[in-house]
C-alpha positions as CSV (number, residue, x, y, z in Angstrom):
1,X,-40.3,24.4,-42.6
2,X,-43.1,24.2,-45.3
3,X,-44.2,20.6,-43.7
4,X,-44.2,22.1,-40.1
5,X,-46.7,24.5,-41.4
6,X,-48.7,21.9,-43.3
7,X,-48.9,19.9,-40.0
8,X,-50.1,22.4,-38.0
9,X,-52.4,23.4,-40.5
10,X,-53.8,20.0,-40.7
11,X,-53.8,19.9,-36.5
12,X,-55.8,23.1,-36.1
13,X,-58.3,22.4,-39.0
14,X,-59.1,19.4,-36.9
15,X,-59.5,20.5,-34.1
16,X,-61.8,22.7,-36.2
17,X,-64.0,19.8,-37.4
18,X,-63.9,17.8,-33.3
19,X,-66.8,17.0,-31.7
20,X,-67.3,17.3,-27.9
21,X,-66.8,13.7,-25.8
22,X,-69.6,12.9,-23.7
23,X,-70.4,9.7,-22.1
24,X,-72.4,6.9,-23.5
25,X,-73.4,3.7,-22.2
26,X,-75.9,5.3,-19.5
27,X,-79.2,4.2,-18.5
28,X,-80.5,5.9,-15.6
29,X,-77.9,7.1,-13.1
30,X,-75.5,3.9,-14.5
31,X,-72.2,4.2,-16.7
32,X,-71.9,0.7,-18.2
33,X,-68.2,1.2,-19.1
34,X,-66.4,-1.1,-21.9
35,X,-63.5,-3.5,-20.9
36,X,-60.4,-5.2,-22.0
37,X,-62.6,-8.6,-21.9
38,X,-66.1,-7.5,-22.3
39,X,-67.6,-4.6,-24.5
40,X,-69.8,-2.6,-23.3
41,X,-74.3,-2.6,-24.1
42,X,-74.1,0.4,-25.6
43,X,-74.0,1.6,-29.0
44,X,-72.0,4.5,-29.6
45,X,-69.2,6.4,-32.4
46,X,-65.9,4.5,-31.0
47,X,-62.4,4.4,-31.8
48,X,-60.4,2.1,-29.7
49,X,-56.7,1.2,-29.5
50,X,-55.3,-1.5,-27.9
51,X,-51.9,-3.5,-27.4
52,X,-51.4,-6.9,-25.8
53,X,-48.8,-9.4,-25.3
54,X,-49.4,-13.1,-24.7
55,X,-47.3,-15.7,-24.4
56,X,-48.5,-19.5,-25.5
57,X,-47.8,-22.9,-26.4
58,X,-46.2,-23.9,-29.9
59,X,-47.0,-26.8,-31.6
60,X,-43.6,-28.2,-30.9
61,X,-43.5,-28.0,-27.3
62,X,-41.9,-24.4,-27.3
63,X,-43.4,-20.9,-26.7
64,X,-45.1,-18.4,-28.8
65,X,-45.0,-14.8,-27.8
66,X,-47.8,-12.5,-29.5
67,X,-46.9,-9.1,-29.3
68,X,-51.0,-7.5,-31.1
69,X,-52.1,-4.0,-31.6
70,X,-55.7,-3.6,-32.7
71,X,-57.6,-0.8,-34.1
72,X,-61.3,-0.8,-34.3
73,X,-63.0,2.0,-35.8
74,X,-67.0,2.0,-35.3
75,X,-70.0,4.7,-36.5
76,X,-73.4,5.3,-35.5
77,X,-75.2,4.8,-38.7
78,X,-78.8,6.1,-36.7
79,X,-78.5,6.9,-33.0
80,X,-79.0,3.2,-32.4
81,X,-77.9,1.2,-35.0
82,X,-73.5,1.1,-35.6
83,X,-71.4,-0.4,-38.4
84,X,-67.5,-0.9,-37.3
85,X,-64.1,-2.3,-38.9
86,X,-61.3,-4.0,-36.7
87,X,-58.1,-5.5,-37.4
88,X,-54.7,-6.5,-35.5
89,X,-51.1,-6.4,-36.7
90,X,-49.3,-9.3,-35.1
91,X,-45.5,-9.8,-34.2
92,X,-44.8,-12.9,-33.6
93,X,-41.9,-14.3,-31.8
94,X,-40.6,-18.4,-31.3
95,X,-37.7,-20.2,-30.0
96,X,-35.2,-20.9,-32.7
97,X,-37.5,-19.4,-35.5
98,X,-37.3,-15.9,-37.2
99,X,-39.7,-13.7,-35.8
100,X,-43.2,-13.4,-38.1
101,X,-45.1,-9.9,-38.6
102,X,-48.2,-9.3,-40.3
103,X,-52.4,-8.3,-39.8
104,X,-54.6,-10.9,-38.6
105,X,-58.6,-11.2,-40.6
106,X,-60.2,-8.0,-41.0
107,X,-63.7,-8.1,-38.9
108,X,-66.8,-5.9,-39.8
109,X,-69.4,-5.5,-37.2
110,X,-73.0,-4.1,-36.8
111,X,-74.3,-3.6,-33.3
112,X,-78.0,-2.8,-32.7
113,X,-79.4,-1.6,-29.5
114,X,-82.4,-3.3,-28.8
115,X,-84.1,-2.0,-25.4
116,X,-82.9,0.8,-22.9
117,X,-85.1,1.2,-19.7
118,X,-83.4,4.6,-17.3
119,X,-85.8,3.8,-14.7
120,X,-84.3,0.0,-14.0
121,X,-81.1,1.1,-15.1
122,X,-81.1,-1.7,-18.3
123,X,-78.8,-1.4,-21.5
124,X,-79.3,-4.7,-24.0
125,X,-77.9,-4.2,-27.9
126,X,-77.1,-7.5,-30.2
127,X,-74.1,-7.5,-32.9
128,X,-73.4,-9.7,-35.6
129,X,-69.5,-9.6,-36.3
130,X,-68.3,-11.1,-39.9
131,X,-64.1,-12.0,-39.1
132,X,-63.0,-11.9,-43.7
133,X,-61.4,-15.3,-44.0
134,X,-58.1,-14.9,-45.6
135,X,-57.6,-11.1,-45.7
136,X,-54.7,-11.6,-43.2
137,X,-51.4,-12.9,-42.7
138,X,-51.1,-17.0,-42.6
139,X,-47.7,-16.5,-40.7
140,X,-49.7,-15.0,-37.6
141,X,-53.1,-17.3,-38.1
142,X,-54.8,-14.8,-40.7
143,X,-55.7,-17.9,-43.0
144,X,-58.9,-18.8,-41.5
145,X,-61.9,-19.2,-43.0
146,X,-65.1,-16.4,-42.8
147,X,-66.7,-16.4,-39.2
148,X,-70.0,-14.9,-38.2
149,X,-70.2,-14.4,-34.5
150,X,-73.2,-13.1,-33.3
151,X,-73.1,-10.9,-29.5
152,X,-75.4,-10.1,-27.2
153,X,-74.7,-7.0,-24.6
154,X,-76.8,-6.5,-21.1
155,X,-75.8,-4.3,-18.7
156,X,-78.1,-4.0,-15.5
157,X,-77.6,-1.2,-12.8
158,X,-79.4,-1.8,-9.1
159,X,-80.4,1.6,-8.6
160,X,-83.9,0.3,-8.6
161,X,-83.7,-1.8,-5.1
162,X,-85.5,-0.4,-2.5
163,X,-83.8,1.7,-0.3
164,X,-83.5,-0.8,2.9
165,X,-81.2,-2.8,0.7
166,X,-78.6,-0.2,0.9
């Protein structure tokens, strides 16, 4: 009983500290939403979930099934300037093998937003993202080495055409 009233405790003093959700990624009269394949221009306080399966080839001929969830966790450090964290926990599954679990490299990114322009509807930001070599799990490919993968975002509305182009 004591624990139900801790969590609720803890619930309702969240709620307590919550901010209100509102929209970013808008130049203009354009939402330049994020996708599953492409982030979005915009620099904003983000914390994403996602879950994917995929199913490859093995080295031997076989198949791989990846079963990933990711969590990525990023903060405005200024209103346009953001430092993030990502990683993945990977369950891997082959043909006549014992299934592998474990986190793939931790990535830390910083994503800058270089030029907004709400009257041509323009969102560009750049991002430099550092993937930890070896902080993960060599049974689901967390061995490799340190990456540094730099990003550039652009998002372009057309609400600046002239009207007879409608």
């Amino acid at each position: 009983m004591l624990s139900c009233w801790r969590n609720l405790l803890i619930f309702f003093g969240t709620l307590g500290l919550a901010h209100s959700a509102h929209a970013h990624g808008i130049a203009g009269n354009r939402y330049f939403p994020g996708t599953l394949t492409f982030d979005d221009p915009a620099v904003a306080d983000e914390l994403l979930f996602d879950y994917a399966t995929r199913q490859h080839p093995a080295e031997d001929g076989g198949l791989v099934r990846d079963n990933a969830a990711s969590i990525t966790f990023m903060r405005l450090l200024t209103p346009d300037v953001a430092f993030g964290a990502s990683t993945t926990g990977i369950v891997r599954s082959r043909s006549n093998f014992a299934q592998q679990a474990g986190f793939d490299n931790v990535d830390l990114t910083f994503k800058a937003m270089l030029f907004r322009s709400d009257p041509h509807e323009i969102l560009l930001s750049a991002a430099i993202r550092w993937e930890i070599g070896g902080t993960g799990n060599a049974a689901v490919g967390g061995d490799r080495p340190n990456i540094l993968q730099p990003g550039i975002f652009y998002g372009k509305g057309f609400g600046d055409l002239p009207d007879s182009l409608g």
